[in-house]
C-alpha positions in Angstrom: 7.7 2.1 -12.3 8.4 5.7 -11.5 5.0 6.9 -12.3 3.8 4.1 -9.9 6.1 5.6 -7.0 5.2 8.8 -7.9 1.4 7.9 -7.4 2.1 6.4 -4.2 3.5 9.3 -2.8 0.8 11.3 -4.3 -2.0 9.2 -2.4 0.3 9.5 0.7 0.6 13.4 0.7 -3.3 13.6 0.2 -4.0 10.9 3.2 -1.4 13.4 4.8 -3.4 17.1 4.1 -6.8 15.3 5.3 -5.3 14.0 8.4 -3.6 17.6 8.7 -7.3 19.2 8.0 -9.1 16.9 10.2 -6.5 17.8 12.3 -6.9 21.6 12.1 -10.5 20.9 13.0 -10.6 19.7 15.9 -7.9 22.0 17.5 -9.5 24.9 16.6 -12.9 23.0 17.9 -10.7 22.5 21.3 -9.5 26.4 21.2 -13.3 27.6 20.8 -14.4 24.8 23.5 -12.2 26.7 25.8 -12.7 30.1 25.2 -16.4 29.2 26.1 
C-alpha cells in the first residue's frame, strides 16, 4: 500500500519536472522571440 502511494507520487513529481521543462522551453523560446 505504501509502495503504491509512493509510486504515485513518483509518477506525479516526473509529470511535474516535464511540465516544469516544457515549461522552461518555451519561456526562454518567448525571451529569445523578444530579444529579436
Amino acid at each position: 500500500m505504501l509502495n503504491a502511494h509512493r509510486h504515485e507520487a513518483d509518477r506525479r513529481n516526473a509529470d511535474r519536472r516535464k511540465r516544469g521543462a516544457e515549461q522552461e522551453d518555451y519561456n526562454k523560446g518567448q525571451t529569445e522571440g523578444q530579444a529579436w
